[in-house]
N, C-alpha and C positions, 0 to 999 in steps of 0.2 A: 394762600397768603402771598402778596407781593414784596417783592425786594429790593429795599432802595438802598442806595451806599450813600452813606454820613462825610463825606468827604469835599473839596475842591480840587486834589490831586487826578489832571486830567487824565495820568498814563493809570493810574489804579481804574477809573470809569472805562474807558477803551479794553482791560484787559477784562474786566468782569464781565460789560457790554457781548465780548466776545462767546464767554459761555451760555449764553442766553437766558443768565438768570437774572438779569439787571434791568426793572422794571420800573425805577425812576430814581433820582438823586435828591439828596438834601443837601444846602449849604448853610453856612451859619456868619456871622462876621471873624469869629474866631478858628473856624477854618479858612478862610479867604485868608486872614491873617499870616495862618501858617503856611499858606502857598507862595505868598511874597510876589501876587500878581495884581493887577489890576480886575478890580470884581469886575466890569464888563465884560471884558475880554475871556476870564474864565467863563463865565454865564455863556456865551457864545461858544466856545468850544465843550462845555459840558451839553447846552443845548443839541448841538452837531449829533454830539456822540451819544446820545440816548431819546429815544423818540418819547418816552415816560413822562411825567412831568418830573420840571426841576422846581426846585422851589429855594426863590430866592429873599432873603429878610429885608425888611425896610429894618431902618434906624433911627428915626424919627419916634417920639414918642407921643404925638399928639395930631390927631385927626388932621389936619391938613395940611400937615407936614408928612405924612403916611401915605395920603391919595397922592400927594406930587411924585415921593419917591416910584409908588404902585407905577404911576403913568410911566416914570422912567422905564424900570426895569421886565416890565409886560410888554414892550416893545420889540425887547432882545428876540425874543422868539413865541409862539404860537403855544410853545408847551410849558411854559412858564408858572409858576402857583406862586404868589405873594405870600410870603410867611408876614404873620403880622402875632404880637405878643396877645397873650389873656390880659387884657386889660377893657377898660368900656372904650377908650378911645379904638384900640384895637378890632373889638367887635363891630364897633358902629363902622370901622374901614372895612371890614370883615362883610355885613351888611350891603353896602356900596359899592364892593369889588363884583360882589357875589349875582347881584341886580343886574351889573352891569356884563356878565357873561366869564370873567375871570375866574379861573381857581385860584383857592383863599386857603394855606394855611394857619392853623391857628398852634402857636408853639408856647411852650412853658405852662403845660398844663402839670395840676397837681392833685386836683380834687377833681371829683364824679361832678360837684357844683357847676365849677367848670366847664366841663364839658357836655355838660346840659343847654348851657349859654351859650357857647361855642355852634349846636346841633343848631338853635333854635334863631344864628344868625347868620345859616345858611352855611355851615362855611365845610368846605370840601373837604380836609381834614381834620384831625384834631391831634395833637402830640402829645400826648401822655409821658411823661420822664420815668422811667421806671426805675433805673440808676440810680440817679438824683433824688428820687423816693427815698429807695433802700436804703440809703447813705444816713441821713435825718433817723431811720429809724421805723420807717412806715412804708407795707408791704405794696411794692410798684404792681405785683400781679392779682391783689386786691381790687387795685384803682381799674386795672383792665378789665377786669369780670364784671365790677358796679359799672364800668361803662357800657359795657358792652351789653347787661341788662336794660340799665337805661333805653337805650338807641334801638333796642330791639321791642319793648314795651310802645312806644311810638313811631315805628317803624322811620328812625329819621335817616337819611343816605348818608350822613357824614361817616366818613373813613376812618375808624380807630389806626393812626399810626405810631405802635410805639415806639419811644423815640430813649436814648439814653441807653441803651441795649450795652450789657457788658461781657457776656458772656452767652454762647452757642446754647445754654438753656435757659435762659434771657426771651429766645426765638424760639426753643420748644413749648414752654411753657403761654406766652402768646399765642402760637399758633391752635396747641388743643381748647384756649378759651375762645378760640376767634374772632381775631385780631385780624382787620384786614390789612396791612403792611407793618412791617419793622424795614426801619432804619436803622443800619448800623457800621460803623465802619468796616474796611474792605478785610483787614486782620479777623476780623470775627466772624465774617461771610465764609472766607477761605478754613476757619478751624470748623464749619460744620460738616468740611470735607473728610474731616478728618476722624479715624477711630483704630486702636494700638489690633484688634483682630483682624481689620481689612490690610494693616501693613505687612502682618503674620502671616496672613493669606495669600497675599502677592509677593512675600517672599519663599514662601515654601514652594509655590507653584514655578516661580522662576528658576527654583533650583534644580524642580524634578525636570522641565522642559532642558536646561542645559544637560543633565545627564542620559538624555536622549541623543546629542549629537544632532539634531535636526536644525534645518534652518526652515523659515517661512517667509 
């Protein structure tokens, strides 16, 4: 499974990037929001810092007001993926992007429907909200398995990436249906580090080591 970080916080990208599990980024307007930069300029230095794809969203809601945005922002750099909404105008930019040799993702999915439309207009990934499922009431790891039936019944290359991820079994659970990327923010990336016997562990061990007197 690939690992992308849900963020525009360039120092969180760099420090993840570093451990070599950071396989591409996701931005959103609502994260630019919360960075209090200018969306180019992060796109540019998120682009820098991860060789993955980024994927950055149009805001337009209508077919050629999307391709203008697309052309902007596919310019910033070579590793660029256009996130574009589930919608038809979306597909059809989705479509167009896709012909034209761009990576397209497609975000605010909710239903298998979806992301059957999404396969079938080419488009390189697809965002499943798992989160945002669960919240409503209707199981996000559901939606992952029918997709993932799907896409594998018609052998289509789109990328199931779950998106909305809340918690480190959020990523376990994805990963044993096979899921090929989670996005998720860097807080949840860093708690899969985490477990209360490996802290036990490495504390018992450090204390026998002091009671040896040795140095290394």
């Amino acid at each position: 499974m690939k690992f992308f970080a849900d963020t525009a916080e360039i120092a969180e990208i760099r420090d993840l990037a570093a451990t070599g599990l950071l396989d591409g980024v996701t931005t959103n307007p609502s994260l630019v929001q919360k960075s209090g930069r200018d969306f180019i300029e992060v796109l540019r230095e998120i682009t820098a810092a991860c060789s993955g794809p980024v994927s950055a969203e149009v805001v337009a809601l209508d077919y050629d007001g999307m391709m203008a945005q697309a052309e902007k922002l596919r310019k910033v750099a070579d590793n660029i993926a256009i996130k574009v909404p589930l919608t038809e105008a979306g597909l059809k930019a989705c479509r167009a992007l896709t012909l034209d040799g761009t990576m397209v993702n497609v975000t605010l999915c909710f239903s298998a429907a979806q992301a059957l439309l999404a396969a079938k207009a080419g488009a390189s990934f697809i965002s499943p909200f798992v989160g945002r499922h669960d919240d409503v009431g209707f199981s996000g790891m559901e939606l992952i398995s029918d997709i993932r039936l799907i896409y594998d019944n018609y052998d289509f290359t789109t990328e199931i990436l779950v998106a909305s991820v809340r918690s480190p079994m959020h990523v376990v659970e994805a990963a044993k249906i096979g899921a090929d990327v989670m996005t998720a923010p860097p807080k949840i990336i860093h708690q899969l580090f985490k477990h209360p016997l490996t802290d036990a562990g490495l504390e018992a061990f450090l204390k026998d080591w002091e009671a040896t007197g040795q140095q290394i």
